[in-house]
SEFIMAR-181886 format. One record per residue (C-alpha): x, y, z; residue in one letter. Coordinates in steps of 0.02 Angstrom, whole numbers, padded with zeros to 5 digits, always signed. Layout:
! SEFIMAR-181886
XYZA...
END
This chain:
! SEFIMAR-181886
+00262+06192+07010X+00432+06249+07031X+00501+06087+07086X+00425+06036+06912X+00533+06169+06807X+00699+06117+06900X+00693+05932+06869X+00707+05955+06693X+00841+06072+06715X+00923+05978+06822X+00919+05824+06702X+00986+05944+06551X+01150+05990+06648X+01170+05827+06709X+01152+05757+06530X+01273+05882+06456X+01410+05853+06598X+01397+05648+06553X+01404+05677+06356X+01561+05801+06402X+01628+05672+06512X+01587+05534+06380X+01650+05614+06235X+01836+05660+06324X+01947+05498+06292X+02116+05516+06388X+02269+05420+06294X+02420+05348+06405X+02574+05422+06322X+02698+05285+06316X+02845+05264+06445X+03028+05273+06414X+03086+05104+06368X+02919+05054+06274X+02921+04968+06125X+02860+05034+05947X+02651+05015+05954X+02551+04983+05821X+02708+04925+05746X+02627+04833+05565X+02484+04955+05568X+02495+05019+05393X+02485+05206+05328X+02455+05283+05167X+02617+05380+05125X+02629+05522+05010X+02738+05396+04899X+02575+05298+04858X+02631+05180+04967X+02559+05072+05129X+02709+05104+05265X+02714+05029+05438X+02840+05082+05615X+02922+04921+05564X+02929+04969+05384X+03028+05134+05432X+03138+05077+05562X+03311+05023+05544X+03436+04940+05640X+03473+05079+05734X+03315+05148+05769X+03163+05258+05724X+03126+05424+05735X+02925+05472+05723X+02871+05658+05737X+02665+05677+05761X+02654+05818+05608X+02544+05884+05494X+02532+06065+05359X+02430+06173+05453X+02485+06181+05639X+02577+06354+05673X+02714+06265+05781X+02749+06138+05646X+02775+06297+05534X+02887+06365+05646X+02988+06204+05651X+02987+06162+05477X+03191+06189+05461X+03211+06094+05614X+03111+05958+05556X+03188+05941+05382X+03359+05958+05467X+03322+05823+05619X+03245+05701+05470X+03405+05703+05367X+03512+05692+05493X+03404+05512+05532X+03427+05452+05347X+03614+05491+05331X+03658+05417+05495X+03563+05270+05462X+03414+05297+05591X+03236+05279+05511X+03123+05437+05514X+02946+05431+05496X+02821+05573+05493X+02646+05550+05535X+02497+05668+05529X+02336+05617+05655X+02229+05766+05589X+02089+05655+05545X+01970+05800+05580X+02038+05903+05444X+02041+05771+05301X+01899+05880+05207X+02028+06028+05215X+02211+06074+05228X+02289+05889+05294X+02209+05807+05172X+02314+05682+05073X+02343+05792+04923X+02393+05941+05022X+02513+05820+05135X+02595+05782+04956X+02615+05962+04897X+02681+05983+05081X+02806+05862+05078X+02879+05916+04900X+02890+06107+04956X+02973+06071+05122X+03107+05953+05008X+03059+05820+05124X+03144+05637+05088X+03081+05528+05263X+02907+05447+05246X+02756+05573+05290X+02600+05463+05319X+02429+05470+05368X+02367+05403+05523X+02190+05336+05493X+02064+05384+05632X+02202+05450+05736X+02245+05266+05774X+02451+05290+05778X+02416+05451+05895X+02301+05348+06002X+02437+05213+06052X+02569+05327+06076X+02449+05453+06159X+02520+05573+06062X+02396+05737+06093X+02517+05876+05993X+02612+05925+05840X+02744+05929+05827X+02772+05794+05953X+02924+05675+05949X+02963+05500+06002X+03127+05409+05935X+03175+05232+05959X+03331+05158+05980X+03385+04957+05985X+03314+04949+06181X+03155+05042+06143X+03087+05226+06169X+03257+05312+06207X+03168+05516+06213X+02993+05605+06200X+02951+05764+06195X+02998+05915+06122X+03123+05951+05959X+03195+06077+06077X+03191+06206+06212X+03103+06362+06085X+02987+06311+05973X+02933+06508+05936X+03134+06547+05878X+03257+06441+05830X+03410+06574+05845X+03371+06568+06040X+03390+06374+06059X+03492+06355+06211X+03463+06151+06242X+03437+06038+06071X+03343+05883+06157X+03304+05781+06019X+03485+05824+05925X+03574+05769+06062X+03440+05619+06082X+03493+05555+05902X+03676+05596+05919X+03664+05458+06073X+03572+05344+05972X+03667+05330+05834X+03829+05302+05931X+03722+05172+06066X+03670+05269+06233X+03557+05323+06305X+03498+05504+06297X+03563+05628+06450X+03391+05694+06442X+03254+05568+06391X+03091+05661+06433X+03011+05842+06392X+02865+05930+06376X+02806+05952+06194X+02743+06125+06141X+02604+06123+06001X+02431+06116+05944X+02312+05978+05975X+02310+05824+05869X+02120+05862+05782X+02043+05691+05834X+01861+05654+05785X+01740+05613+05908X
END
C-alpha cells in the first residue's frame, strides 16, 4: 500500500522537475567580434515606424542598449543613457534602444507607455519593441539595461554602461564611454567585456 502512495509522488516531482527543466531556455550571449543578429528583423518604433539593426547602424557603428520604463536600474541610468545615446548621434555612431519586456505588454512597457517614455526622457535614438523577445534571444541578452555596440569589425564591447549602476557621482571606470570614444576614432576598446547589472528581460514562456 505504501509503495502505492509513493509512485504517484514520485511521478509528481519528477513531472515538475522536467516542466522546470523544460520551461528554462538558456540564450548564448554573443562573442566579441560577432556580427549584428537579427540584423533586418524589423521593430515597431515609437516613431510609428518598422526599424531594423541595419536600419540604425551607420558607418561607424551601432550602439543597442536592451531597455525598457519600468526596470529600477534603467531608472537609475536614465541620464547615462540619454547622455551615451547623444553622444552616438552627434558623433555619427547609430544608437538603438530596444525593450524585450514582452511579458509586460498588458502593463507599463506597453507601446504607448514606451512613447510617453521616450518623450519625457527627451530621447532622440530609436526606442523599439522587440516582438516575443526575439532581438534579446539572439543576442542572449537576459538584463536591462544591457549594452552591446558595434563597430566596422563587429561587436567591439558588452556589458555594463559602467562600473555603478546604483550612483553615478561614484563612477570610477566609464566602460561603454570609453568603448564609443574608441569607436568613433577606429580601435578597439581597452576593455571589451563586463558584467551587466540589471533586472531580467521579462520573457514569456
Amino acid at each position: 500500500m505504501k509503495k502505492l502512495l509513493i509512485l504517484p509522488i514520485i511521478a509528481i516531482i519528477f513531472g515538475s522537475i522536467y516542466s522546470f527543466t523544460k520551461s528554462k531556455v538558456n540564450f548564448d550571449e554573443i562573442t566579441i567580434s560577432a556580427t549584428l543578429p537579427q540584423a533586418d528583423f524589423k521593430m515597431k518604433d515609437v516613431s510609428g515606424k518598422d526599424i531594423s539593426l541595419n536600419d540604425a547602424k551607420t558607418t561607424k557603428g551601432l550602439l543597442v542598449i536592451f531597455s525598457c520604463n519600468t526596470c529600477p536600474y534603467v531608472k537609475l541610468s536614465e541620464t547615462r543613457i540619454k547622455e551615451y545615446s547623444d553622444f552616438c548621434l552627434t558623433n555619427g555612431v547609430g544608437c538603438i534602444l530596444i525593450n524585450s519586456n514582452e511579458a509586460q505588454r498588458a502593463e507599463d512597457d506597453s507601446f504607448d507607455a514606451m512613447t510617453k517614455y521616450y518623450s519625457a526622457q527627451n530621447l532622440k535614438c530609436f526606442y523599439t519593441v522587440d516582438t516575443k523577445s526575439n532581438l534579446a534571444n539572439a543576442f542572449g541578452a537576459t538584463r536591462t539595461p544591457q549594452c552591446f555596440l558595434f563597430s566596422t569589425k563587429g561587436l567591439a564591447y558588452k556589458g555594463a554602461i559602467d562600473d555603478n549602476v546604483k550612483d553615478a557621482s561614484a563612477v570610477k571606470a566609464t566602460y561603454l564611454k570609453d568603448a564609443l570614444n574608441a569607436v568613433v576614432k577606429g580601435i578597439n576598446p581597452a576593455i571589451q567585456e563586463t558584467k551587466s547589472i540589471g533586472c531580467s528581460i521579462k520573457r514569456v514562456e
